[in-house]
DRENDO-579907 format. One record per residue: residue number from 1; x, y, z of N, C-alpha, C, CB in turn. Coordinates in steps of 0.1 Angstrom, whole numbers, plus 5000, padded with zeros to 4 digits. Glycine has a CB too. Example, Ala and Ser with C-alpha at 12.3 -4.5 7.8 and 13.67 -1.06 7.14 Angstrom:
# residues 2
+-----+------+------+------+------+------+------+------+------+------+------+------+------+
! pos !  nxx !  nyy !  nzz ! caxx ! cayy ! cazz !  cxx !  cyy !  czz ! cbxx ! cbyy ! cbzz !
+-----+------+------+------+------+------+------+------+------+------+------+------+------+
!   1 ! 5132 ! 4943 ! 5078 ! 5123 ! 4955 ! 5078 ! 5132 ! 4967 ! 5078 ! 5113 ! 4955 ! 5090 !
!   2 ! 5128 ! 4978 ! 5071 ! 5137 ! 4989 ! 5071 ! 5129 ! 5000 ! 5079 ! 5141 ! 4994 ! 5057 !
+-----+------+------+------+------+------+------+------+------+------+------+------+------+
This chain:
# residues 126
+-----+------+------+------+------+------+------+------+------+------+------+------+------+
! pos !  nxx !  nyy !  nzz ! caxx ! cayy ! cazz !  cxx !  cyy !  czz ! cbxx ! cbyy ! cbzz !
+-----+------+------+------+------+------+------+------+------+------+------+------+------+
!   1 ! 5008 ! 4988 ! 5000 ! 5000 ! 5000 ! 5000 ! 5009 ! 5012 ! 5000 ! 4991 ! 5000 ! 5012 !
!   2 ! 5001 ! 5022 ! 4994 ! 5010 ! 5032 ! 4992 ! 5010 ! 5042 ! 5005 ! 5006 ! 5039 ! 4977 !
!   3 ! 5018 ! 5050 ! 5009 ! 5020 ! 5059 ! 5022 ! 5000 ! 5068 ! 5020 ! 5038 ! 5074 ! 5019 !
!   4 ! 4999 ! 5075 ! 5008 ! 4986 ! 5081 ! 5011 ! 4971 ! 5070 ! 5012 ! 4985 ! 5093 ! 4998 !
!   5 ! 4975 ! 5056 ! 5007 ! 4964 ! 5043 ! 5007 ! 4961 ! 5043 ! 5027 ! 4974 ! 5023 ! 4998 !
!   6 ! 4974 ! 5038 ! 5034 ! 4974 ! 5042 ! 5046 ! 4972 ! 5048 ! 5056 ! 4977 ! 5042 ! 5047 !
!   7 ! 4970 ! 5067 ! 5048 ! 4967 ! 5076 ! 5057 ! 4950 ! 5074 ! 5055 ! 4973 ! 5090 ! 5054 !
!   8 ! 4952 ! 5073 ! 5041 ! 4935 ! 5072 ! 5043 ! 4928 ! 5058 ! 5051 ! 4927 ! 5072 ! 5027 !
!   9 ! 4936 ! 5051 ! 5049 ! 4932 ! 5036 ! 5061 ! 4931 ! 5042 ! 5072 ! 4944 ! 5022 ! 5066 !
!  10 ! 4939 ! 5048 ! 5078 ! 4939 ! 5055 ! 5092 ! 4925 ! 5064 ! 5097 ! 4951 ! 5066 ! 5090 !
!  11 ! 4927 ! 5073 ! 5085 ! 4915 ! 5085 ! 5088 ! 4899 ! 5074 ! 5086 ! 4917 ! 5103 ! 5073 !
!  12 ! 4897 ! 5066 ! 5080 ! 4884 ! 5057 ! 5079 ! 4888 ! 5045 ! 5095 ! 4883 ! 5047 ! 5060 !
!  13 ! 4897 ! 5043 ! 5098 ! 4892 ! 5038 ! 5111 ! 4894 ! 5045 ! 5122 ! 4898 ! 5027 ! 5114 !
!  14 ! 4899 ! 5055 ! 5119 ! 4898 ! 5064 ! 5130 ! 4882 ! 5070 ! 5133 ! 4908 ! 5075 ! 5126 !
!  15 ! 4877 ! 5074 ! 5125 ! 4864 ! 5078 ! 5121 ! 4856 ! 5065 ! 5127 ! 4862 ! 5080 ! 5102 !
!  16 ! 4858 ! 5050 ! 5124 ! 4854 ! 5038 ! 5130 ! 4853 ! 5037 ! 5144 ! 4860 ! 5029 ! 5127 !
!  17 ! 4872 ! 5042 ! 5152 ! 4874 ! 5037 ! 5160 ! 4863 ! 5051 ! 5173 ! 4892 ! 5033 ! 5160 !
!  18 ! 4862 ! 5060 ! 5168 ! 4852 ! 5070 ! 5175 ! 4842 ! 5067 ! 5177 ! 4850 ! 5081 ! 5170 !
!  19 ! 4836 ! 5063 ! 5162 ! 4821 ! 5062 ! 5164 ! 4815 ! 5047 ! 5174 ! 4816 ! 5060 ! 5147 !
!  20 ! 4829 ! 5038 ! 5167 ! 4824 ! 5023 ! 5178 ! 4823 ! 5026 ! 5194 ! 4837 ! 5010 ! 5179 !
!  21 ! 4834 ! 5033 ! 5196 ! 4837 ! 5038 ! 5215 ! 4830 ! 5049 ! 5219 ! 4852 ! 5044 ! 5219 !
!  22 ! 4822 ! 5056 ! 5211 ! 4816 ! 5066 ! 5216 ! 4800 ! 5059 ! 5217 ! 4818 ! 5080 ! 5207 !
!  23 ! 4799 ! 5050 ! 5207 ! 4786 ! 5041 ! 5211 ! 4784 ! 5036 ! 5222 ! 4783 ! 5030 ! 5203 !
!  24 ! 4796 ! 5027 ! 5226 ! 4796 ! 5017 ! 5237 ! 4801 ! 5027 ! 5246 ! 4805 ! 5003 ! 5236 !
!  25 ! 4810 ! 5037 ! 5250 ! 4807 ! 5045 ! 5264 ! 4808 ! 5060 ! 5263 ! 4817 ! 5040 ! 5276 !
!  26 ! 4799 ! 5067 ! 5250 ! 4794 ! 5076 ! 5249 ! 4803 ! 5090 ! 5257 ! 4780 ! 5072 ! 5253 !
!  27 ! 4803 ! 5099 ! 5265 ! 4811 ! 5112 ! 5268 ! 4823 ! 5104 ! 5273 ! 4803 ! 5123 ! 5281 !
!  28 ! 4830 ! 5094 ! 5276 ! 4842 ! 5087 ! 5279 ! 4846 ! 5081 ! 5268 ! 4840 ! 5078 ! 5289 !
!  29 ! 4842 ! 5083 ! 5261 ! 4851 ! 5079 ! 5246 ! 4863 ! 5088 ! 5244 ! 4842 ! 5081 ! 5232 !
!  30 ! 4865 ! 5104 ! 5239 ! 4874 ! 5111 ! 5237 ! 4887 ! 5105 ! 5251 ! 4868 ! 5127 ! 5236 !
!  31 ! 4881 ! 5104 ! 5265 ! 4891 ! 5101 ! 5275 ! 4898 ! 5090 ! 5271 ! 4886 ! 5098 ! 5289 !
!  32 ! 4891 ! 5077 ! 5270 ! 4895 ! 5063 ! 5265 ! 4904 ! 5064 ! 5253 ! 4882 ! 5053 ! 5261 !
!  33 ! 4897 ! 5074 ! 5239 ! 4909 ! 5070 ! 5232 ! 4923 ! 5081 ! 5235 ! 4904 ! 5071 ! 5217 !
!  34 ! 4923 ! 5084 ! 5240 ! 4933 ! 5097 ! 5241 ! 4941 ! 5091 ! 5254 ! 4925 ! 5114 ! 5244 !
!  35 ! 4940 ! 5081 ! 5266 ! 4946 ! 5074 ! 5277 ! 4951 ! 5065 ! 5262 ! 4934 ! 5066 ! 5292 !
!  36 ! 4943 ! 5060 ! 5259 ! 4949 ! 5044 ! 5249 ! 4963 ! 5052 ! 5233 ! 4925 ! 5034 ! 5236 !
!  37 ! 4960 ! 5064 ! 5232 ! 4972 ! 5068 ! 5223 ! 4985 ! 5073 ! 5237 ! 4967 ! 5083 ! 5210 !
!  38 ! 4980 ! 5075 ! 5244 ! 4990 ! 5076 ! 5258 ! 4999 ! 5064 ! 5259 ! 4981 ! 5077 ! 5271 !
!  39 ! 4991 ! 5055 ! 5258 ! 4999 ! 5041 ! 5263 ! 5005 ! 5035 ! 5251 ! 4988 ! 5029 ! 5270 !
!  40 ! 5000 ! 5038 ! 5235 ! 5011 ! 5035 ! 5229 ! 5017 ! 5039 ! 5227 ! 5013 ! 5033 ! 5223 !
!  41 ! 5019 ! 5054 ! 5229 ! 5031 ! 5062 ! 5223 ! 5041 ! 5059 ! 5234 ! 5028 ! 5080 ! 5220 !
!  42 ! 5041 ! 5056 ! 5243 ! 5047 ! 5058 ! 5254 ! 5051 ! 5042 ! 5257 ! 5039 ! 5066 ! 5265 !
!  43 ! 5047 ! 5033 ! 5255 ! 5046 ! 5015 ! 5261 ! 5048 ! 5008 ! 5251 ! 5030 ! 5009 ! 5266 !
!  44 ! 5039 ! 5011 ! 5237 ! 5039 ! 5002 ! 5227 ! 5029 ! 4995 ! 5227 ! 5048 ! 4994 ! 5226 !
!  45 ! 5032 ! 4989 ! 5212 ! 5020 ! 4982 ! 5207 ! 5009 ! 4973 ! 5218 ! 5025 ! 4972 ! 5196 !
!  46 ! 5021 ! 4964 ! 5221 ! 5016 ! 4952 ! 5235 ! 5009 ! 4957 ! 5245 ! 5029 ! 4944 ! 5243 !
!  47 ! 5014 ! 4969 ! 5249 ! 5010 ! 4973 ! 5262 ! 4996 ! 4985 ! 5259 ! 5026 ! 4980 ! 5270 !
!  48 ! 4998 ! 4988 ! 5241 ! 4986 ! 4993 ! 5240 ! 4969 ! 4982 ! 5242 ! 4989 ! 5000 ! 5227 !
!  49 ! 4974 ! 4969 ! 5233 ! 4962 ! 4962 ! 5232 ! 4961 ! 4955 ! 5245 ! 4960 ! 4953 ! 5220 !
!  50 ! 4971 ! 4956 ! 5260 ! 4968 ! 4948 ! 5271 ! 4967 ! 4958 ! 5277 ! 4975 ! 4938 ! 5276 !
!  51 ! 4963 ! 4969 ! 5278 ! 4955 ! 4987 ! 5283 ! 4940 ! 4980 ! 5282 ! 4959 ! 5005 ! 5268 !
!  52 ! 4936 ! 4974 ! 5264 ! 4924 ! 4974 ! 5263 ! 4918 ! 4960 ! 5273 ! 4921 ! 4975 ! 5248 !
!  53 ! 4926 ! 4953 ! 5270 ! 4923 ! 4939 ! 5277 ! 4918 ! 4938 ! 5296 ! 4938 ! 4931 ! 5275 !
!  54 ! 4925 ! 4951 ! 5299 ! 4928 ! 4952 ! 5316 ! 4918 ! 4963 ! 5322 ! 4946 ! 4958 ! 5320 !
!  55 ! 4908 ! 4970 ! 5310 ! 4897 ! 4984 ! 5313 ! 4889 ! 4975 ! 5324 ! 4883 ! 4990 ! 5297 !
!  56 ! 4884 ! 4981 ! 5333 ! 4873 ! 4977 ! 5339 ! 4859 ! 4978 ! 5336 ! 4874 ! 4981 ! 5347 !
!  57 ! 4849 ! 4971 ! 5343 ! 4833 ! 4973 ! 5337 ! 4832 ! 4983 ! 5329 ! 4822 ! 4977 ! 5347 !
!  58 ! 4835 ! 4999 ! 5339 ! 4829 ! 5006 ! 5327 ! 4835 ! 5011 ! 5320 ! 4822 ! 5015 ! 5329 !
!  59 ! 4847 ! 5010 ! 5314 ! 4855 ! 5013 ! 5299 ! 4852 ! 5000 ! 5292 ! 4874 ! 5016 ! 5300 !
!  60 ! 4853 ! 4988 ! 5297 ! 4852 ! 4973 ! 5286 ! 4845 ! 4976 ! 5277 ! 4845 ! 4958 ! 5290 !
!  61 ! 4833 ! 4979 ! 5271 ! 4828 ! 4976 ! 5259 ! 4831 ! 4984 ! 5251 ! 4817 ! 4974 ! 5259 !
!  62 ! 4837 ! 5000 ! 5254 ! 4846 ! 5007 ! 5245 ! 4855 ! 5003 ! 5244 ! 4849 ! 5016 ! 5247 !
!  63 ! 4867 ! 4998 ! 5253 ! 4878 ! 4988 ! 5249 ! 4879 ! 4979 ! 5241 ! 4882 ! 4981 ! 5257 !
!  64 ! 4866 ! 4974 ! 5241 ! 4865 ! 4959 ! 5234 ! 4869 ! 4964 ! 5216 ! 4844 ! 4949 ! 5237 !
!  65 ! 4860 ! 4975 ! 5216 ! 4852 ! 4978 ! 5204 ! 4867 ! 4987 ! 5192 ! 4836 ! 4990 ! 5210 !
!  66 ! 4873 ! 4992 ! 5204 ! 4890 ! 4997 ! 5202 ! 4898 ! 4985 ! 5199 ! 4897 ! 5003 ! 5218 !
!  67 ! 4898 ! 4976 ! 5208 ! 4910 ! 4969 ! 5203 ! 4901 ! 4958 ! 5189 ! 4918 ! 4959 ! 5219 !
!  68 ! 4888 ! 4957 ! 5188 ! 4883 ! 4953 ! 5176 ! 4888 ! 4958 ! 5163 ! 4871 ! 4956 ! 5177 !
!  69 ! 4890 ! 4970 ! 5164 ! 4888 ! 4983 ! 5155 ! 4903 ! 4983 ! 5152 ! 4880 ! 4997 ! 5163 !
!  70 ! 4915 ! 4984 ! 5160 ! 4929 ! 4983 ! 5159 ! 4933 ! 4972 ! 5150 ! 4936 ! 4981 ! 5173 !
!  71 ! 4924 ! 4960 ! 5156 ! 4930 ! 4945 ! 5150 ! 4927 ! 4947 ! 5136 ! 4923 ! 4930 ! 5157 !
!  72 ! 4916 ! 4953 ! 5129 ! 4910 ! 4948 ! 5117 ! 4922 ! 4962 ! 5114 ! 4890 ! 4949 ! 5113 !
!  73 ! 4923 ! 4974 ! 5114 ! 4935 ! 4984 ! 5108 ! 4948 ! 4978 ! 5105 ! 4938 ! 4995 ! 5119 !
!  74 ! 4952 ! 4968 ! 5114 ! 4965 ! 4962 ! 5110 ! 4964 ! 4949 ! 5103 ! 4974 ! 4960 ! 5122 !
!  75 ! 4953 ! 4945 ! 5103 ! 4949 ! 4937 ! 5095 ! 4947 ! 4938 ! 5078 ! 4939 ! 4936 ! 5100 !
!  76 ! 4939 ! 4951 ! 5075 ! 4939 ! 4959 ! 5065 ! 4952 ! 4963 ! 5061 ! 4932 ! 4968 ! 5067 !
!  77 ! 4957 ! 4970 ! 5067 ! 4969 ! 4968 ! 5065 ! 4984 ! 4964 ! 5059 ! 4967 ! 4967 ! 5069 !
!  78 ! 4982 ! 4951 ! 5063 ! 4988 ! 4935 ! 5063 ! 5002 ! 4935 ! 5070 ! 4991 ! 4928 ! 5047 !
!  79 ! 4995 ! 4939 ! 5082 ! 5005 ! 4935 ! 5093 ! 5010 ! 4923 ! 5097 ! 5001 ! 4938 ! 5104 !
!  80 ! 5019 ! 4916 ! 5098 ! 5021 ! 4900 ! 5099 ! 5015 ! 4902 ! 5114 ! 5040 ! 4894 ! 5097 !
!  81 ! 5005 ! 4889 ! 5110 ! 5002 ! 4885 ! 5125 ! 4988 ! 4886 ! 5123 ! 5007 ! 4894 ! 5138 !
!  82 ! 4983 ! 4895 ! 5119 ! 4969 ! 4896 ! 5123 ! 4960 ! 4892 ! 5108 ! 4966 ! 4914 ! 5129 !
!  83 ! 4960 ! 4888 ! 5105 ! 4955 ! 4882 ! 5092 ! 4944 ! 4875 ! 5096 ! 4963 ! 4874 ! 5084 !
!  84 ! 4949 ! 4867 ! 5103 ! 4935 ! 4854 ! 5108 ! 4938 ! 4849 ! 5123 ! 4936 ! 4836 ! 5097 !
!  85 ! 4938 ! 4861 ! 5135 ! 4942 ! 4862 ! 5143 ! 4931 ! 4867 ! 5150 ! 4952 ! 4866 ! 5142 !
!  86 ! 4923 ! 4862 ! 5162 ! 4912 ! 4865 ! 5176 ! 4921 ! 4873 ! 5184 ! 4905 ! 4848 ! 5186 !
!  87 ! 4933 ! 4871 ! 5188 ! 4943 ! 4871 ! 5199 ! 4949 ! 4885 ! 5193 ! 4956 ! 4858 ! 5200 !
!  88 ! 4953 ! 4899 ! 5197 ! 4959 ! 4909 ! 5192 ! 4970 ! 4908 ! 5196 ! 4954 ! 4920 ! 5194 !
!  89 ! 4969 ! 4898 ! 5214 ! 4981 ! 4902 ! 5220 ! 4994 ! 4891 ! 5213 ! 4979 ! 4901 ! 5239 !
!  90 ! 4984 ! 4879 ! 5211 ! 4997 ! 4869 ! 5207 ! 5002 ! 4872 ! 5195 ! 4994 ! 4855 ! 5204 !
!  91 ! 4994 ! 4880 ! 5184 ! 4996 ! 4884 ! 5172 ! 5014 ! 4892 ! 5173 ! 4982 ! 4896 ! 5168 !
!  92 ! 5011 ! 4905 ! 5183 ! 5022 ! 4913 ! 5187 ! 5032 ! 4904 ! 5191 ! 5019 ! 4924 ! 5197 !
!  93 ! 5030 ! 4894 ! 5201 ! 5038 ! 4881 ! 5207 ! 5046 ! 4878 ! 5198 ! 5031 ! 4868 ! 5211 !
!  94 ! 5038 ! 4867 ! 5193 ! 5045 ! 4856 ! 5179 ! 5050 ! 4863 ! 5168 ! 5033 ! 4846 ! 5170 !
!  95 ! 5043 ! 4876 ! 5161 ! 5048 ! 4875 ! 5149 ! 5055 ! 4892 ! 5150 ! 5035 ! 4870 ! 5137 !
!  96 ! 5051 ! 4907 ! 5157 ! 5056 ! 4913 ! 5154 ! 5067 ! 4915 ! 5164 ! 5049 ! 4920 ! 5151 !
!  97 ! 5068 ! 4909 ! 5175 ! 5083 ! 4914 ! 5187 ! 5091 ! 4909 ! 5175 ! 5087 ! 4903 ! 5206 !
!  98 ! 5096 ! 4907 ! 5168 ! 5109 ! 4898 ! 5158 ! 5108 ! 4903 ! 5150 ! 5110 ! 4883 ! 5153 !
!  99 ! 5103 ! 4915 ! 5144 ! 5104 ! 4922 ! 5135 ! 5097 ! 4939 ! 5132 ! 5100 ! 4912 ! 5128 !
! 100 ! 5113 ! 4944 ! 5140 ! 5110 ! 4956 ! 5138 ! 5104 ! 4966 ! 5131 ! 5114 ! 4958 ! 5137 !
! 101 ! 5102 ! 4963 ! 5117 ! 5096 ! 4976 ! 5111 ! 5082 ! 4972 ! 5107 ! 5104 ! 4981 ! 5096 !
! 102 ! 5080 ! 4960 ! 5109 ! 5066 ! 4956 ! 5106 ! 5059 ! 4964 ! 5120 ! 5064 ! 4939 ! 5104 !
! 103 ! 5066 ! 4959 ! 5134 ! 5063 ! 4969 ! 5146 ! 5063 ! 4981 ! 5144 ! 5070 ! 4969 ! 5156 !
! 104 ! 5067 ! 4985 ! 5140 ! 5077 ! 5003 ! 5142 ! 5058 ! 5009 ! 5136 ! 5100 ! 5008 ! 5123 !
! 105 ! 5059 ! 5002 ! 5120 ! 5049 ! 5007 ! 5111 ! 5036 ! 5004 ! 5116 ! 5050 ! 5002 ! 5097 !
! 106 ! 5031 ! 4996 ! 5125 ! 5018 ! 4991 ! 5136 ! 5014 ! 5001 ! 5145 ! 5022 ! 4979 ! 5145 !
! 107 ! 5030 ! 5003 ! 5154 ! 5028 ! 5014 ! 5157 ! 5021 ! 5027 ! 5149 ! 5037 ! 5015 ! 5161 !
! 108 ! 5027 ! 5032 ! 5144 ! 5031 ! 5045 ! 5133 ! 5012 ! 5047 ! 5130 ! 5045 ! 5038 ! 5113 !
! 109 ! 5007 ! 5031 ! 5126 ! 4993 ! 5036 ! 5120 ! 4982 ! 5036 ! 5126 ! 4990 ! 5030 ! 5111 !
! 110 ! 4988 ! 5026 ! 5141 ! 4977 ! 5027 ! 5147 ! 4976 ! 5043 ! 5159 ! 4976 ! 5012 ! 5154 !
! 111 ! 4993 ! 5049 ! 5158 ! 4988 ! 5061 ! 5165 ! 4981 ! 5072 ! 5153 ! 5004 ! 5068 ! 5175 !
! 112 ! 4982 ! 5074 ! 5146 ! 4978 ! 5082 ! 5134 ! 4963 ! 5078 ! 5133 ! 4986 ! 5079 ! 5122 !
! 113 ! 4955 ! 5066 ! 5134 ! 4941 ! 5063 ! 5139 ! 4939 ! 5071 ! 5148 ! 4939 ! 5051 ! 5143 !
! 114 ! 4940 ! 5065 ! 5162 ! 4939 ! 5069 ! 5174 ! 4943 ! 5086 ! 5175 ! 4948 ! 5061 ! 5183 !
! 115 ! 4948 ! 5097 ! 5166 ! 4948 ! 5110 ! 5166 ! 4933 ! 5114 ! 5160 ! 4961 ! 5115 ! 5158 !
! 116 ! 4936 ! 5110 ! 5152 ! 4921 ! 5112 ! 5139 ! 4907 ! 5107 ! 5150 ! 4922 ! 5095 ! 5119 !
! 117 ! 4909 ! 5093 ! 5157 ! 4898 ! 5089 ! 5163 ! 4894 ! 5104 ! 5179 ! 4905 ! 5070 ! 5169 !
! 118 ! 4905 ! 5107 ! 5182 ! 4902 ! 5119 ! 5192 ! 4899 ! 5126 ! 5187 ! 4909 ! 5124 ! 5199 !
! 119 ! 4899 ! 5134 ! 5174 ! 4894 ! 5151 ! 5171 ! 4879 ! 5141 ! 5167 ! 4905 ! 5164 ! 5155 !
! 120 ! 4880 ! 5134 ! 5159 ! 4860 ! 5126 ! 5157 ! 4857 ! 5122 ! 5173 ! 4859 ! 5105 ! 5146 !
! 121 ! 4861 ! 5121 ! 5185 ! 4853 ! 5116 ! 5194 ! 4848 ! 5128 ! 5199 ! 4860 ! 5107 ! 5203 !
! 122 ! 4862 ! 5142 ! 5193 ! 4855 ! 5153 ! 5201 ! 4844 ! 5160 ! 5193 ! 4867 ! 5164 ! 5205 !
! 123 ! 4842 ! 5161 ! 5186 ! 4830 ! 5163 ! 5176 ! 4820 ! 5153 ! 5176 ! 4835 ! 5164 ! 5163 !
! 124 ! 4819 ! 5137 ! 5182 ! 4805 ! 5135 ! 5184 ! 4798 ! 5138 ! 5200 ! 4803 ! 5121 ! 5180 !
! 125 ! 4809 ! 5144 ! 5211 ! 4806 ! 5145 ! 5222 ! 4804 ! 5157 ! 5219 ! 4813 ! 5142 ! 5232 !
! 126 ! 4807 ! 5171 ! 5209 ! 4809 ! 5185 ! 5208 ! 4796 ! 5190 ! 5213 ! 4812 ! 5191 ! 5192 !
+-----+------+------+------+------+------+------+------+------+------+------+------+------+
């Protein structure tokens, strides 16, 4: 895929990843995704999709719907790992810890979602 095929992957799941989390926990959506680009930029990938795994009652079904929404982006993508993968975390496990740039670029698109997904979460809570 080409660099502008990507951005626009980005900006359509980002647009996704708002609308899904703002369904399932409505004025805590902009917080949730904006904690969850916190924890990758800063942790990484792993520690972003076991952020979503570890929400409690009331963040889970926005979590769920986030790390739903991540998996199919790097999926689209064609991230090694997530192709035909339930598991996000083993995905990062098995197939991307061993290979840097396929990580590096997971990162790279899923924080560029998660930017796009905060200015749409703040405009459906506006």
């Amino acid at each position: 895929m080409s660099g502008q095929n990507l951005d626009q992957l980005c900006a359509q799941f980002g647009w996704k990843i708002a609308d899904e989390v703002h369904k399932a926990i409505d004025k805590n959506a902009e917080n949730h995704i904006t904690k969850s680009l916190g924890i990758l930029q800063e942790d990484g990938v792993y520690a972003f999709f076991l952020y979503q795994a570890s929400r409690g009652q009331r963040e889970k079904p926005g979590a769920d719907r986030l790390r739903d929404q991540a998996k199919e982006l790097l999926k689209e993508a064609g991230i090694n790992g997530f192709a035909n993968t339930s598991d996000p975390l083993a995905a990062v496990r098995d197939h991307l810890a061993g290979d840097l740039d396929q990580l590096l670029l997971a990162k790279r698109l899923l924080e560029q979602a998660l930017i796009y997904a905060r200015y749409h979460a703040k405009a459906l809570e506006g």
